[in-house]
py3Dmol code that shows the C-alpha trace and the ligand (Angstrom):
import py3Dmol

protein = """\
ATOM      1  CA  UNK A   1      -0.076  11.717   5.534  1.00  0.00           C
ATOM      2  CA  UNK A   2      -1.621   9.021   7.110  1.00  0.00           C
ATOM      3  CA  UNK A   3       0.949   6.329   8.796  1.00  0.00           C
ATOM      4  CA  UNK A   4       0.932   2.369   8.119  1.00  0.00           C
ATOM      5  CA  UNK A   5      -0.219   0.543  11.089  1.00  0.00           C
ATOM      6  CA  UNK A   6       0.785  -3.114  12.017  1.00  0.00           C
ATOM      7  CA  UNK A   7      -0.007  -5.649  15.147  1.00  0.00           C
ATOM      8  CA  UNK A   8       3.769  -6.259  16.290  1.00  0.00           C
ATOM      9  CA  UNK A   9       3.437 -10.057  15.704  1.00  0.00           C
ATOM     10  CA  UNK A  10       2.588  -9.239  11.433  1.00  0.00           C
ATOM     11  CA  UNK A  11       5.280  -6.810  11.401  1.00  0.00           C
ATOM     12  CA  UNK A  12       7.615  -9.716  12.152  1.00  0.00           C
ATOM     13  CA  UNK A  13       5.669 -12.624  10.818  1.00  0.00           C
ATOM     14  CA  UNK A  14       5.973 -10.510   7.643  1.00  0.00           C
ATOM     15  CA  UNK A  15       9.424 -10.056   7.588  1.00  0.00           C
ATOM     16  CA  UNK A  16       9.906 -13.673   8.558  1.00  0.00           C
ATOM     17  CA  UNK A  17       7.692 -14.584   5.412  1.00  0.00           C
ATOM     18  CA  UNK A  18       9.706 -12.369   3.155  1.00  0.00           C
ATOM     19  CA  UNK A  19      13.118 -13.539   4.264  1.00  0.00           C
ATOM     20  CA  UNK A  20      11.889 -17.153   3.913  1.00  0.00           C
ATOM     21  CA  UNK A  21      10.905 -16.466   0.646  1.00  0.00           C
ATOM     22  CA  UNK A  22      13.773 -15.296  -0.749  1.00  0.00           C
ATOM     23  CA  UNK A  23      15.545 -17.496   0.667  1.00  0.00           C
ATOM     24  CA  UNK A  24      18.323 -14.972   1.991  1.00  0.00           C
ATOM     25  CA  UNK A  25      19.377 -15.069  -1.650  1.00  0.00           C
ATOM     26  CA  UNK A  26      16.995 -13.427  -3.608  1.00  0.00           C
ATOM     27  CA  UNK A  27      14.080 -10.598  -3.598  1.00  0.00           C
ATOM     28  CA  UNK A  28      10.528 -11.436  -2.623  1.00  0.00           C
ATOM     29  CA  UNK A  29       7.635  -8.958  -2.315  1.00  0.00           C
ATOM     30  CA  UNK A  30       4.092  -8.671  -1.104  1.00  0.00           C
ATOM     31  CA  UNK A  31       0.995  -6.919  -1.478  1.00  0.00           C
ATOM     32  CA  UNK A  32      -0.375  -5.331   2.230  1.00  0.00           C
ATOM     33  CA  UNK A  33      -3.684  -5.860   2.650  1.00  0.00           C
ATOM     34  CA  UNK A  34      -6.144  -3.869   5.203  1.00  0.00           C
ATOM     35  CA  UNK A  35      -8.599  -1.113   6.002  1.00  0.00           C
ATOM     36  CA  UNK A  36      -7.881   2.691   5.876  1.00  0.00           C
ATOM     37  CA  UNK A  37      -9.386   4.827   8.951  1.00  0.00           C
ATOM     38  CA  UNK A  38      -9.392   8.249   9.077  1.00  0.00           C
ATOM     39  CA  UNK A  39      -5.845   8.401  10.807  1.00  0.00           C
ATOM     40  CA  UNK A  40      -4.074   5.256   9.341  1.00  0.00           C
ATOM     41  CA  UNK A  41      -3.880   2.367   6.946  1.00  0.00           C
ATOM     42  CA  UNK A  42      -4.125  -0.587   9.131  1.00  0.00           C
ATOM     43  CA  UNK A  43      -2.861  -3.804   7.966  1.00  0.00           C
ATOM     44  CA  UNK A  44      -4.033  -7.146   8.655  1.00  0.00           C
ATOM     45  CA  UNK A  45      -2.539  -9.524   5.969  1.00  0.00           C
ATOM     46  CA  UNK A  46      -0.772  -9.759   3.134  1.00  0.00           C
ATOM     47  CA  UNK A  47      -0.175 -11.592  -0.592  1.00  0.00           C
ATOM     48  CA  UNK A  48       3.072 -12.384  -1.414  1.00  0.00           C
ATOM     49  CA  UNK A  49       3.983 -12.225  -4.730  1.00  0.00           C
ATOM     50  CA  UNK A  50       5.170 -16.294  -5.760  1.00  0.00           C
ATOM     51  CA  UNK A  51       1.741 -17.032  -4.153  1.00  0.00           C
ATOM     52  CA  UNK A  52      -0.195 -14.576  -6.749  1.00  0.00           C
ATOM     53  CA  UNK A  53       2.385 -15.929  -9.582  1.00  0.00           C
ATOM     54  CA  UNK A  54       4.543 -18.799  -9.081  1.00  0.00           C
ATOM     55  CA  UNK A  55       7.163 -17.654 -11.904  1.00  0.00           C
ATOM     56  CA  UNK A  56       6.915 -13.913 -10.153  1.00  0.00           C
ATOM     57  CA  UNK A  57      10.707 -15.128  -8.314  1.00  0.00           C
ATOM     58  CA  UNK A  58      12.099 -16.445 -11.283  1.00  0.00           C
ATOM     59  CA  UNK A  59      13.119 -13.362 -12.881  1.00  0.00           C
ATOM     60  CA  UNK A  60      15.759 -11.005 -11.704  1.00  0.00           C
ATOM     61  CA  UNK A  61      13.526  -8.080 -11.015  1.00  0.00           C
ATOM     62  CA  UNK A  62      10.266  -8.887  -9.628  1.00  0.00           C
ATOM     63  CA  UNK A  63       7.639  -9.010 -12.311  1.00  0.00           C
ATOM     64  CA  UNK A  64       3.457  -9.891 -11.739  1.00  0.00           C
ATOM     65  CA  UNK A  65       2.087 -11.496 -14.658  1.00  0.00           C
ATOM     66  CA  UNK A  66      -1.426  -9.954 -14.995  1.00  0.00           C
ATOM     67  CA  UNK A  67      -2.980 -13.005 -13.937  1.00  0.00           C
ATOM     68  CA  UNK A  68      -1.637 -12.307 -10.511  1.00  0.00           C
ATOM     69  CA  UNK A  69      -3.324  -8.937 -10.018  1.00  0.00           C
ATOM     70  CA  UNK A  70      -7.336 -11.045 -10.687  1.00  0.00           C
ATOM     71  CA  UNK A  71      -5.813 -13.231  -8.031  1.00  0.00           C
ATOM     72  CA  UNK A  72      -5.021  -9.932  -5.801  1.00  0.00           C
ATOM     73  CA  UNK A  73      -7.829  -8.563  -6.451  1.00  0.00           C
ATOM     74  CA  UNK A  74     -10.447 -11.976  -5.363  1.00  0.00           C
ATOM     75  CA  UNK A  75      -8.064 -12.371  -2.637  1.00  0.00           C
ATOM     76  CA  UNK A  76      -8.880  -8.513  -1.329  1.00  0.00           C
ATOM     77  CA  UNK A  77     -12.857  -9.166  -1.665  1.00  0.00           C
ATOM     78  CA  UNK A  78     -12.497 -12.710  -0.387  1.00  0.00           C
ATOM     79  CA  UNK A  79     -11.236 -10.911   3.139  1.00  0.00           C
ATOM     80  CA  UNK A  80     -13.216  -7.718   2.668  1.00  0.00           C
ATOM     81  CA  UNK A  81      -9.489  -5.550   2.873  1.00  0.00           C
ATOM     82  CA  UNK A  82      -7.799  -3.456   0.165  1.00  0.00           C
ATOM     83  CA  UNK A  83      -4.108  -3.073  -1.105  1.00  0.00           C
ATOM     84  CA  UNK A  84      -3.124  -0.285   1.449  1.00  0.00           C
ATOM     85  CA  UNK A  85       0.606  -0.863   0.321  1.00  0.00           C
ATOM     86  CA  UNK A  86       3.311  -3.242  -1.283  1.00  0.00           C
ATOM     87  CA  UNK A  87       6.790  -4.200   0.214  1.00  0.00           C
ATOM     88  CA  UNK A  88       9.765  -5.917  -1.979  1.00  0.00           C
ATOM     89  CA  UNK A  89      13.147  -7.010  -0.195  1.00  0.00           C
ATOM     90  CA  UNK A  90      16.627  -5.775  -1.741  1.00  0.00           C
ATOM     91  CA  UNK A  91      20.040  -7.637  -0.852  1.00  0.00           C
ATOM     92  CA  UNK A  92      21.409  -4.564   0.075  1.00  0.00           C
ATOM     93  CA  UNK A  93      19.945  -1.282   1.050  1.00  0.00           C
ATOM     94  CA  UNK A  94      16.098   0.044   0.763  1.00  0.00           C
ATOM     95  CA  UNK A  95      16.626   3.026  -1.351  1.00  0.00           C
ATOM     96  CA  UNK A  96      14.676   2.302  -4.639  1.00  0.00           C
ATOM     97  CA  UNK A  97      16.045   0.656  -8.002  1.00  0.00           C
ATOM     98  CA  UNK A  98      15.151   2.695 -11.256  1.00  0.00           C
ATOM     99  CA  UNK A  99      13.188   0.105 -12.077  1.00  0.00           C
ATOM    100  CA  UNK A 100      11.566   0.060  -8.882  1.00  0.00           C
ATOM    101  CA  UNK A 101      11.078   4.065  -9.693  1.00  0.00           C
ATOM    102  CA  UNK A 102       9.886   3.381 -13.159  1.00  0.00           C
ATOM    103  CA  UNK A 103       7.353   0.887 -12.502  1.00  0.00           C
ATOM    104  CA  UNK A 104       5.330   1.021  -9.774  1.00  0.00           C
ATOM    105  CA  UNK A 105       3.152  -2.201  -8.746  1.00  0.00           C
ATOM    106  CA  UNK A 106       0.099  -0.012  -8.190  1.00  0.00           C
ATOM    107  CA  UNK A 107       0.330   3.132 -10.026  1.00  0.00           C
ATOM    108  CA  UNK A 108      -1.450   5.334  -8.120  1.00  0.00           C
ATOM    109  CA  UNK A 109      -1.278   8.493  -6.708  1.00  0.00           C
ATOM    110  CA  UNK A 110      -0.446   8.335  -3.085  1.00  0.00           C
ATOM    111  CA  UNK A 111       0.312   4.553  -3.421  1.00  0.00           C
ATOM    112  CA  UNK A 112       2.781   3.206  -1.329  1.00  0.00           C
ATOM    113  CA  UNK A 113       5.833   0.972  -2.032  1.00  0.00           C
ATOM    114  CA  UNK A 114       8.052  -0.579   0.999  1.00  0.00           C
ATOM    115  CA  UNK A 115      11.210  -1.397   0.779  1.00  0.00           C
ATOM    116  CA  UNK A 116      13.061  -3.538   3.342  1.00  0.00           C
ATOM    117  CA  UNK A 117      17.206  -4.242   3.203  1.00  0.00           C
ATOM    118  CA  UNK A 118      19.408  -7.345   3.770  1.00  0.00           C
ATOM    119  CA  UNK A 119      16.500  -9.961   2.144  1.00  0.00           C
ATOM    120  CA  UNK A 120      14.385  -9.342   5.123  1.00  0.00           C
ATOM    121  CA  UNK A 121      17.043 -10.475   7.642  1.00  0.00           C
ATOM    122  CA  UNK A 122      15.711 -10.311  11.017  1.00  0.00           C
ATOM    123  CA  UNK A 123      15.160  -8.173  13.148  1.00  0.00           C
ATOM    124  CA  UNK A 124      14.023  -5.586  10.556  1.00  0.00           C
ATOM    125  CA  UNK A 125      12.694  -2.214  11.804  1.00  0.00           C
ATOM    126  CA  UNK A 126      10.527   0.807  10.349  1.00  0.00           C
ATOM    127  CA  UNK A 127      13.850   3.140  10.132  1.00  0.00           C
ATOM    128  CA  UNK A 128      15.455   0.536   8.235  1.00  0.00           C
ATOM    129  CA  UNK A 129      12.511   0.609   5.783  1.00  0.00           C
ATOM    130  CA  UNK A 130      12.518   3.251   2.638  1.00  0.00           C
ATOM    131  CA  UNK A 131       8.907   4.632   2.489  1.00  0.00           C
ATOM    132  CA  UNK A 132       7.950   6.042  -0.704  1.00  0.00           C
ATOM    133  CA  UNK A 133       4.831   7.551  -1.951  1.00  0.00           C
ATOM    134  CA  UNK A 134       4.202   7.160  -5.890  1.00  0.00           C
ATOM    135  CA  UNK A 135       3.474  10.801  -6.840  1.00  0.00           C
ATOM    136  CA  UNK A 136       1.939   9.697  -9.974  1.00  0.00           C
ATOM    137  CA  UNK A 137       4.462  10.549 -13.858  1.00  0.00           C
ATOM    138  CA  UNK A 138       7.288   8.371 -12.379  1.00  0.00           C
ATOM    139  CA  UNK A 139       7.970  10.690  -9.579  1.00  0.00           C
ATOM    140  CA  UNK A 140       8.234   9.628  -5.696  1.00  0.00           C
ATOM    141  CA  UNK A 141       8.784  11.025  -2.217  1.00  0.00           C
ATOM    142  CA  UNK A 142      11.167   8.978  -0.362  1.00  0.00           C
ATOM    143  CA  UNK A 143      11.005   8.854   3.155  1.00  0.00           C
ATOM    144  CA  UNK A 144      14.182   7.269   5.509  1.00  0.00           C
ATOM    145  CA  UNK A 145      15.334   6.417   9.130  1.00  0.00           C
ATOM    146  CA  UNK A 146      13.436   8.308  11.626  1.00  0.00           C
ATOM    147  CA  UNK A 147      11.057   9.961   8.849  1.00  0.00           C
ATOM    148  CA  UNK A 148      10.142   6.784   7.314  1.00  0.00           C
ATOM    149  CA  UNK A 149      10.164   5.331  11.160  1.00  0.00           C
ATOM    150  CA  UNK A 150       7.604   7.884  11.902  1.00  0.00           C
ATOM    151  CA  UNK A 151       5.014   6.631   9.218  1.00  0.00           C
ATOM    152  CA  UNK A 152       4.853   3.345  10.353  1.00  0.00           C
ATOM    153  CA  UNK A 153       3.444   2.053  13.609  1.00  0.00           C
ATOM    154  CA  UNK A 154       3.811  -0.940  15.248  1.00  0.00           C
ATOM    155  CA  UNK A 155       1.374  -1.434  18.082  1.00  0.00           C
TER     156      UNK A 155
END
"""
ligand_1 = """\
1
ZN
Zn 13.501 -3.005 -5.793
"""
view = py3Dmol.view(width=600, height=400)
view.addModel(protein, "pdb")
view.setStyle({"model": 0}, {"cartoon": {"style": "trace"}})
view.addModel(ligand_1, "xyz")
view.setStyle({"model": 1}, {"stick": {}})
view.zoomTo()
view.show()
């Protein structure tokens, strides 16, 4: 499977972002934006989710009205990148709600969903991320610690 690739400074600028966002009270999310190579998806920015829908934070599980996802979607041509993955914070830890199961942001195969613990409180690192891989009818893999620190790269 091909790993997630970040520049050091976004892997904490989007952490930072996330954490900010939420205020250390509540979840936030974003869309990862960048290019897949034939080794990696390499990402350069990202979308949060308040910025694609303003009332996206105001529910108690993250929701997108579909409004958001034109906004995604002229925001990925606008800088010539794709959705390579999302990421959502939980006040706890990363494993994934049902809901989060149920309902995938992107449902594709192979799609991948981030999940970071603690609202994003700094420093967060991969192992402390859940990576999981929408296997399309509701079913993920799940990957943890050092498995889930060995799919993502931060150079
Ligand atoms: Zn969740």
């Amino acid at each position: 499977m091909k790993s997630l690739e970040f520049g050091v400074g976004l892997w904490s600028a989007l952490m930072g972002d996330l954490h900010h966002r939420g205020q250390g009270r509540r979840e936030s999310g974003a869309f990862l934006l960048g290019r897949v190579t034939d080794t990696a998806k390499v990402v350069y920015d990202w979308l949060t989710y308040d910025e694609l829908d303003p009332q996206s934070l105001k529910y108690p599980i993250v929701r997108l009205d579909s409004s958001a996802f034109a906004h995604l979607w002229e925001g990925c041509a606008t800088r010539q990148l794709e959705v390579v993955a999302d990421i959502h914070t939980h006040p706890h830890g990363p494993a994934q709600s049902r809901s989060d199961r149920a309902y995938p942001m992107i449902a594709l195969t192979g799609h991948i969903a981030l999940i970071a613990p603690n609202f994003a409180r700094g420093p967060v690192m991969p192992k402390d991320i859940s990576f999981n891989v929408y296997q399309g009818e509701g079913r993920w893999h799940s990957y943890y610690r050092s498995d889930a620190a060995a799919l993502i790269k931060i150079l």
